[in-house]
LUMDO-204763 format. One record per atom (N, C-alpha, C, O, CB): atom name; x, y, z. Coordinates in nm, 2 decimals. Last residue first. Glycine has a CB too. Layout:
REM LUMDO-204763
+------+--------+--------+--------+
: atom :   east :  north :     up :
+------+--------+--------+--------+
:   CA :      X :      Y :      Z :
...
+------+--------+--------+--------+
REM end
This chain:
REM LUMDO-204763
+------+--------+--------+--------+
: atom :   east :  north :     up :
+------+--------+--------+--------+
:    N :  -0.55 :  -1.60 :   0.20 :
:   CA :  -0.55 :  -1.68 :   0.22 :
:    C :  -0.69 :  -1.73 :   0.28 :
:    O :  -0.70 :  -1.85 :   0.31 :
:   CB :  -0.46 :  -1.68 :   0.26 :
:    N :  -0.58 :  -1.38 :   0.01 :
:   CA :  -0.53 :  -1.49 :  -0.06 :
:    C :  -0.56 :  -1.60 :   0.04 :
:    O :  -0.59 :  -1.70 :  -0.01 :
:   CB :  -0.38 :  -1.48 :  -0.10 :
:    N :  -0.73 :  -1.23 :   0.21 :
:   CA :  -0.78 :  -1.20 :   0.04 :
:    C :  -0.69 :  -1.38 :   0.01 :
:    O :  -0.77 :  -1.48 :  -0.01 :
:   CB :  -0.67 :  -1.01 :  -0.08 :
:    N :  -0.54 :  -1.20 :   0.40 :
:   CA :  -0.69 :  -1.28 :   0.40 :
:    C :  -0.74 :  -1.27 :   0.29 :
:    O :  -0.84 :  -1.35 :   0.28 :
:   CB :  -0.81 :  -1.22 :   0.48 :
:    N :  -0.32 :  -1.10 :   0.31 :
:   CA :  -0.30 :  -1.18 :   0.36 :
:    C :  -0.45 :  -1.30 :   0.32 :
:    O :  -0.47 :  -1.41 :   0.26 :
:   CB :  -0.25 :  -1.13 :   0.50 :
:    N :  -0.38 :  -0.85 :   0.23 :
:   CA :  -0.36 :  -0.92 :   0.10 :
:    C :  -0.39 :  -1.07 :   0.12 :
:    O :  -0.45 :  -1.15 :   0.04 :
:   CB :  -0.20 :  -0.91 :   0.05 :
:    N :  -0.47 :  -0.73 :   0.49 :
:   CA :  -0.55 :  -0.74 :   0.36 :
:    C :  -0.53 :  -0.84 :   0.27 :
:    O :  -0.62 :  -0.92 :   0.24 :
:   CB :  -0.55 :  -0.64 :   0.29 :
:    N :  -0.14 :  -0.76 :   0.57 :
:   CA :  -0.27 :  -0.86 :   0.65 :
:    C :  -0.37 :  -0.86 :   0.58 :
:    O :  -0.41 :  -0.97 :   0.57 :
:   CB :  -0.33 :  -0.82 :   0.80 :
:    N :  -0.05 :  -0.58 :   0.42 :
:   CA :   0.00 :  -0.71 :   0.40 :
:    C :  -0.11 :  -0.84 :   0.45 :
:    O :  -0.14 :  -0.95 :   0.40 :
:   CB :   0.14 :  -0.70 :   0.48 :
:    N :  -0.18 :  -0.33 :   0.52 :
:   CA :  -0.21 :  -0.37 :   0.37 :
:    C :  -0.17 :  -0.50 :   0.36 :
:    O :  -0.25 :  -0.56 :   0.28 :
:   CB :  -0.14 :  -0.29 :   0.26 :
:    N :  -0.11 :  -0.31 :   0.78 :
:   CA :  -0.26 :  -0.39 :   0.75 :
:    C :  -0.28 :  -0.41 :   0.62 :
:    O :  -0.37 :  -0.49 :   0.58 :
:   CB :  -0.39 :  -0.32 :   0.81 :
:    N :   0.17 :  -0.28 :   0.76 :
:   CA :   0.13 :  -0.40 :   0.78 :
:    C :   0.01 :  -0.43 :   0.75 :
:    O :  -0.01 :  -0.54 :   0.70 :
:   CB :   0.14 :  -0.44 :   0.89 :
:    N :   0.17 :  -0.03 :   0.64 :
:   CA :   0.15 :  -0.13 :   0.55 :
:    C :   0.21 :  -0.30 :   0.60 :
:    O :   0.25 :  -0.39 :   0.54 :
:   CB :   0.25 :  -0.08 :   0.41 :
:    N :   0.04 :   0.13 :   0.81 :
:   CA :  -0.07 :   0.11 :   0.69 :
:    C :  -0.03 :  -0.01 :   0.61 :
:    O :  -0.10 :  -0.08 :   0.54 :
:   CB :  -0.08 :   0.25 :   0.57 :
:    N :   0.26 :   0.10 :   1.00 :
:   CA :   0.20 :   0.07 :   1.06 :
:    C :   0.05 :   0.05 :   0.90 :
:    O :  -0.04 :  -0.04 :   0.90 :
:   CB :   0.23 :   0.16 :   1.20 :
:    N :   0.46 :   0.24 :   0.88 :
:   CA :   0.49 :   0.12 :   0.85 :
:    C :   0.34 :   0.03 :   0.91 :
:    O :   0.32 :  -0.08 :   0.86 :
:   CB :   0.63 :   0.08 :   0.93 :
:    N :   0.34 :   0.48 :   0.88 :
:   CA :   0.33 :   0.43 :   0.74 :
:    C :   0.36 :   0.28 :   0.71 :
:    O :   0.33 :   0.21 :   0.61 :
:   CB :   0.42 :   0.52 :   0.66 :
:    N :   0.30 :   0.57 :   1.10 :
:   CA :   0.17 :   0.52 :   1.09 :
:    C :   0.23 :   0.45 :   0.92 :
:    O :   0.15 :   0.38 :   0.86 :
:   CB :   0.03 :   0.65 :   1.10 :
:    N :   0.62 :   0.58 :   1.16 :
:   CA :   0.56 :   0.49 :   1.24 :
:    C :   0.39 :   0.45 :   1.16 :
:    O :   0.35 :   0.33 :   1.15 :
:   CB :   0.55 :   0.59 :   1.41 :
:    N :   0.66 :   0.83 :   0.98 :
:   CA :   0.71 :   0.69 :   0.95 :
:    C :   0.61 :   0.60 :   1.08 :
:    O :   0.50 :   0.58 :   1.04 :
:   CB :   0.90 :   0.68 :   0.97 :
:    N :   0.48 :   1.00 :   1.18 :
:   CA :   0.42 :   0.97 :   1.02 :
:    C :   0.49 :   0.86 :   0.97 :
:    O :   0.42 :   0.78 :   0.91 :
:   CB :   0.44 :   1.09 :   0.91 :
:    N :   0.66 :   1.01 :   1.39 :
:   CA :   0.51 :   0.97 :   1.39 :
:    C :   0.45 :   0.97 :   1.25 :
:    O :   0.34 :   0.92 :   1.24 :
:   CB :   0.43 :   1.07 :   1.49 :
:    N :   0.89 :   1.12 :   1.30 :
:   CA :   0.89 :   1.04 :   1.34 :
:    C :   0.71 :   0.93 :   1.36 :
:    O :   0.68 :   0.82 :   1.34 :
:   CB :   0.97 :   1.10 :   1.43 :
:    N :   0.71 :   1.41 :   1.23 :
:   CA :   0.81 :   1.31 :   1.12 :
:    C :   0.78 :   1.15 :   1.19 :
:    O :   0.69 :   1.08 :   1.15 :
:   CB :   1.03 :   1.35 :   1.14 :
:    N :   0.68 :   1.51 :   1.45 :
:   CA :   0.56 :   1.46 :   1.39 :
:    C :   0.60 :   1.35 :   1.26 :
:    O :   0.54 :   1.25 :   1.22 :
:   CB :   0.48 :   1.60 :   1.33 :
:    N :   0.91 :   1.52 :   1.60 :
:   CA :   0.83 :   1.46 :   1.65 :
:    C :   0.71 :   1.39 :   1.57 :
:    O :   0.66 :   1.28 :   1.59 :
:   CB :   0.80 :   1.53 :   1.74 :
:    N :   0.98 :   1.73 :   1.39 :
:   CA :   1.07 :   1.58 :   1.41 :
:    C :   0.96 :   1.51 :   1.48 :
:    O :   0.91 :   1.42 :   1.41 :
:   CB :   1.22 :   1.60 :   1.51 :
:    N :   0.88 :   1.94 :   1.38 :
:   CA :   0.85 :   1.84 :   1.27 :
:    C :   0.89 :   1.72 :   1.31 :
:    O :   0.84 :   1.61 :   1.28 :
:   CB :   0.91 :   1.86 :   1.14 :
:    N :   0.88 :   2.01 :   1.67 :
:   CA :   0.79 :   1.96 :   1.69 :
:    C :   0.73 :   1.91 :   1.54 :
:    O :   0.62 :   1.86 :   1.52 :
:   CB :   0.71 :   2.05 :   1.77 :
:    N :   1.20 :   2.12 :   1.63 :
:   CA :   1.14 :   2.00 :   1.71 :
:    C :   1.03 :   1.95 :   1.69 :
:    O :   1.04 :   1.83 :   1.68 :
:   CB :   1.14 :   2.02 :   1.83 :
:    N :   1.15 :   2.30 :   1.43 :
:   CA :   1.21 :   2.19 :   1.38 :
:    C :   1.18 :   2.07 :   1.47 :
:    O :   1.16 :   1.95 :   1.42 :
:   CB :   1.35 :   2.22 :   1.36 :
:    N :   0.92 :   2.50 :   1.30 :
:   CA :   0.97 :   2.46 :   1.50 :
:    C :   1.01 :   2.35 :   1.44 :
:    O :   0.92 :   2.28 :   1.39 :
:   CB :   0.84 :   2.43 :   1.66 :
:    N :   0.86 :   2.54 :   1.05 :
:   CA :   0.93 :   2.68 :   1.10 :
:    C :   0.99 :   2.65 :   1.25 :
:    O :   1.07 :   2.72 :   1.31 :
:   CB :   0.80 :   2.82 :   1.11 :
:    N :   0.68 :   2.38 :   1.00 :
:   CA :   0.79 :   2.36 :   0.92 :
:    C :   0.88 :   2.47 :   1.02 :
:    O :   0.99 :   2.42 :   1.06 :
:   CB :   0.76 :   2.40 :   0.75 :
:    N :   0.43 :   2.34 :   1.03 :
:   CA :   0.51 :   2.29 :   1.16 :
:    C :   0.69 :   2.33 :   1.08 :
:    O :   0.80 :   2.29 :   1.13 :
:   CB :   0.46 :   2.07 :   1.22 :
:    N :   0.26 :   2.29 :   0.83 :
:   CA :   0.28 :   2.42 :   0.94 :
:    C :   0.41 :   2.42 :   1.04 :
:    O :   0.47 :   2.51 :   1.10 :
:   CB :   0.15 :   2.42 :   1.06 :
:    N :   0.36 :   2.05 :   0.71 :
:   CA :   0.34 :   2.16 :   0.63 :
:    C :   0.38 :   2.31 :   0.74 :
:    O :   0.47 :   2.40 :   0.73 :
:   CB :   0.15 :   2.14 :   0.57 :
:    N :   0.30 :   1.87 :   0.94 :
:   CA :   0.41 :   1.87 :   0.94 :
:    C :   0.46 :   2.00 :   0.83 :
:    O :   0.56 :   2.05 :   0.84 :
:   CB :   0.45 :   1.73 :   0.91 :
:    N :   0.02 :   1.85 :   0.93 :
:   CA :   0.10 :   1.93 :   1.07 :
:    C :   0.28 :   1.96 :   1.03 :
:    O :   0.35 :   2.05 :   1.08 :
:   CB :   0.09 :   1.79 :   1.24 :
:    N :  -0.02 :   1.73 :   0.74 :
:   CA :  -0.07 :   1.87 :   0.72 :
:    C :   0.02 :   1.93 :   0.84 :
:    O :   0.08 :   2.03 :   0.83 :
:   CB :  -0.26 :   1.89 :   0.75 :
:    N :   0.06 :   1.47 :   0.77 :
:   CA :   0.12 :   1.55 :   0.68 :
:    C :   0.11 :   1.74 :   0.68 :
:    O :   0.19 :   1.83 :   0.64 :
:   CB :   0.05 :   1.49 :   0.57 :
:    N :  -0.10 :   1.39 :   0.97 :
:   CA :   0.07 :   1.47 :   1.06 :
:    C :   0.09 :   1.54 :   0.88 :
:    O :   0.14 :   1.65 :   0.86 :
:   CB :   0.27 :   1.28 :   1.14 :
:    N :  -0.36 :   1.38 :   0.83 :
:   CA :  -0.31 :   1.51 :   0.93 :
:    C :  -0.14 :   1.51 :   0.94 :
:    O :  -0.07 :   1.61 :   0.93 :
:   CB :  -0.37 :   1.48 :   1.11 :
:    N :  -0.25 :   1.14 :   0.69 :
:   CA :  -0.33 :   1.26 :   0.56 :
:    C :  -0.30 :   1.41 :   0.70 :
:    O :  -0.24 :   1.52 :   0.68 :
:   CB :  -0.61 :   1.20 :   0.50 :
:    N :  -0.23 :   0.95 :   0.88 :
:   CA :  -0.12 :   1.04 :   0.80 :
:    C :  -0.15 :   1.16 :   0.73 :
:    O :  -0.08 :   1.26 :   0.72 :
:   CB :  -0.05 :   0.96 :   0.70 :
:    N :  -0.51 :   0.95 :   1.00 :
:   CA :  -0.33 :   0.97 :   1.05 :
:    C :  -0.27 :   1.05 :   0.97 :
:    O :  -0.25 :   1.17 :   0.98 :
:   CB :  -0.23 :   0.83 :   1.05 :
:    N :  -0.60 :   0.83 :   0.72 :
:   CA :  -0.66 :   0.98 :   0.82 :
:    C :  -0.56 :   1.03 :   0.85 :
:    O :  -0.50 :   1.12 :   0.79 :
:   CB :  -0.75 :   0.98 :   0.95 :
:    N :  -0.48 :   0.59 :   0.75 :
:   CA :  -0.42 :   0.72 :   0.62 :
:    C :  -0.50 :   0.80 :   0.66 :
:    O :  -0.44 :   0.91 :   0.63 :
:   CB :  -0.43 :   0.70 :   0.42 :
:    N :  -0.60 :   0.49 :   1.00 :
:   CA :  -0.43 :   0.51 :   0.93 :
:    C :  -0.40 :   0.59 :   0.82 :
:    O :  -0.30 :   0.66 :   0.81 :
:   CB :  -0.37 :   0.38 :   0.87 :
:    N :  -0.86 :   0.46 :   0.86 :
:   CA :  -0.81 :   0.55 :   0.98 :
:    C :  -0.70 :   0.60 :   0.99 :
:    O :  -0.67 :   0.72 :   0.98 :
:   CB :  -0.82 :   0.51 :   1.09 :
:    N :  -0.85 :   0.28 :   0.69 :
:   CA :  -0.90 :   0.44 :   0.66 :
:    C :  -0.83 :   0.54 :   0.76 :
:    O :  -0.78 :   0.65 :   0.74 :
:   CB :  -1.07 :   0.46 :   0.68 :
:    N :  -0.72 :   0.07 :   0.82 :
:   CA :  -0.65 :   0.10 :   0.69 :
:    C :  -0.72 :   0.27 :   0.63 :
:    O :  -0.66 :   0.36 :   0.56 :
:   CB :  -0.69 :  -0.06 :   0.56 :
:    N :  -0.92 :   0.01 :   0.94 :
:   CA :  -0.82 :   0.03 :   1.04 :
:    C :  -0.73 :   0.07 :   0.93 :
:    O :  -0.63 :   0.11 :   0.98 :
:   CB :  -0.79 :  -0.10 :   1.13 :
:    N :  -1.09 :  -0.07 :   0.77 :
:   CA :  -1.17 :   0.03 :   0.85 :
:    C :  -1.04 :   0.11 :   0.92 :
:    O :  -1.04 :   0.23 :   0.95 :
:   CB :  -1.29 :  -0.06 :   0.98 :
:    N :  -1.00 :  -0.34 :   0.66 :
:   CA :  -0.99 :  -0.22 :   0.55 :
:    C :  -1.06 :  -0.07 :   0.66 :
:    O :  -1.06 :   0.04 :   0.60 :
:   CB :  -1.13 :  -0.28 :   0.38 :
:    N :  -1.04 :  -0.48 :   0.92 :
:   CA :  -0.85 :  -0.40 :   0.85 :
:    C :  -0.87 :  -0.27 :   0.74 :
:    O :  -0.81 :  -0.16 :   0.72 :
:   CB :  -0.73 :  -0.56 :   0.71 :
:    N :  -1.27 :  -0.51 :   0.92 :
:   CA :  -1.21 :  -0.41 :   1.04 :
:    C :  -1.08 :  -0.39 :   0.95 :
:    O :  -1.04 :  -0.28 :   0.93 :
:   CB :  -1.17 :  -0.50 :   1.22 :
:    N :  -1.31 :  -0.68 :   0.68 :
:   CA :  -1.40 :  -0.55 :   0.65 :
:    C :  -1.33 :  -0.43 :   0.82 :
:    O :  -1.35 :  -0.31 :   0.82 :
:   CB :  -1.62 :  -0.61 :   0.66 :
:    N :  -1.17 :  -0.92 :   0.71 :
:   CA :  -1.14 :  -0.83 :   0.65 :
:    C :  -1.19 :  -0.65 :   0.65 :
:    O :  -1.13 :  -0.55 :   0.63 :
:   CB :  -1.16 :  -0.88 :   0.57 :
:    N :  -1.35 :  -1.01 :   0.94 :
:   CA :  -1.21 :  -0.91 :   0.94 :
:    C :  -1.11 :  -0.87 :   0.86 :
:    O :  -1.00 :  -0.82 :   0.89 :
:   CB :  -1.13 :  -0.95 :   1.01 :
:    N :  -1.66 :  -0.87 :   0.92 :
:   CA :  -1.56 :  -0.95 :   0.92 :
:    C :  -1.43 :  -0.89 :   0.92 :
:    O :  -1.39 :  -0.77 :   0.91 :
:   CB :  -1.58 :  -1.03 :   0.82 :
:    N :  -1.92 :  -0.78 :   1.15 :
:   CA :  -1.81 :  -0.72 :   1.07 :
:    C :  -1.70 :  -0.83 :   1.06 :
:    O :  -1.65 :  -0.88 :   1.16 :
:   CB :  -1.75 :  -0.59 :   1.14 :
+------+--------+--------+--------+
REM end
């Protein structure tokens, strides 16, 4: 497996991540603590999709 082909694998999984806290965060609307928690953890995977988008671009160009 090259490494492009792990980032684009590690780039599915990460929007899996988010595609759930999104959902958790839908239910979760009514216990303000446990959106926050999930909030917080959905910014975290979003910065976290668009480092490996930057590291994709990275090996593509470079």
């Amino acid at each position: 497996m090259t490494k492009l082909e792990m980032l684009r694998y590690a780039r599915k999984g990460i929007a899996a991540e988010m595609d759930r806290e999104e959902e958790i965060i839908k239910i979760m609307k009514k216990d303000s603590g446990r959106e926050a928690v999930c909030l917080k953890r959905l910014e975290k995977l979003k910065k976290d999709y668009a480092e490996i988008q930057n590291l994709i671009k990275s090996e593509l160009l470079g």
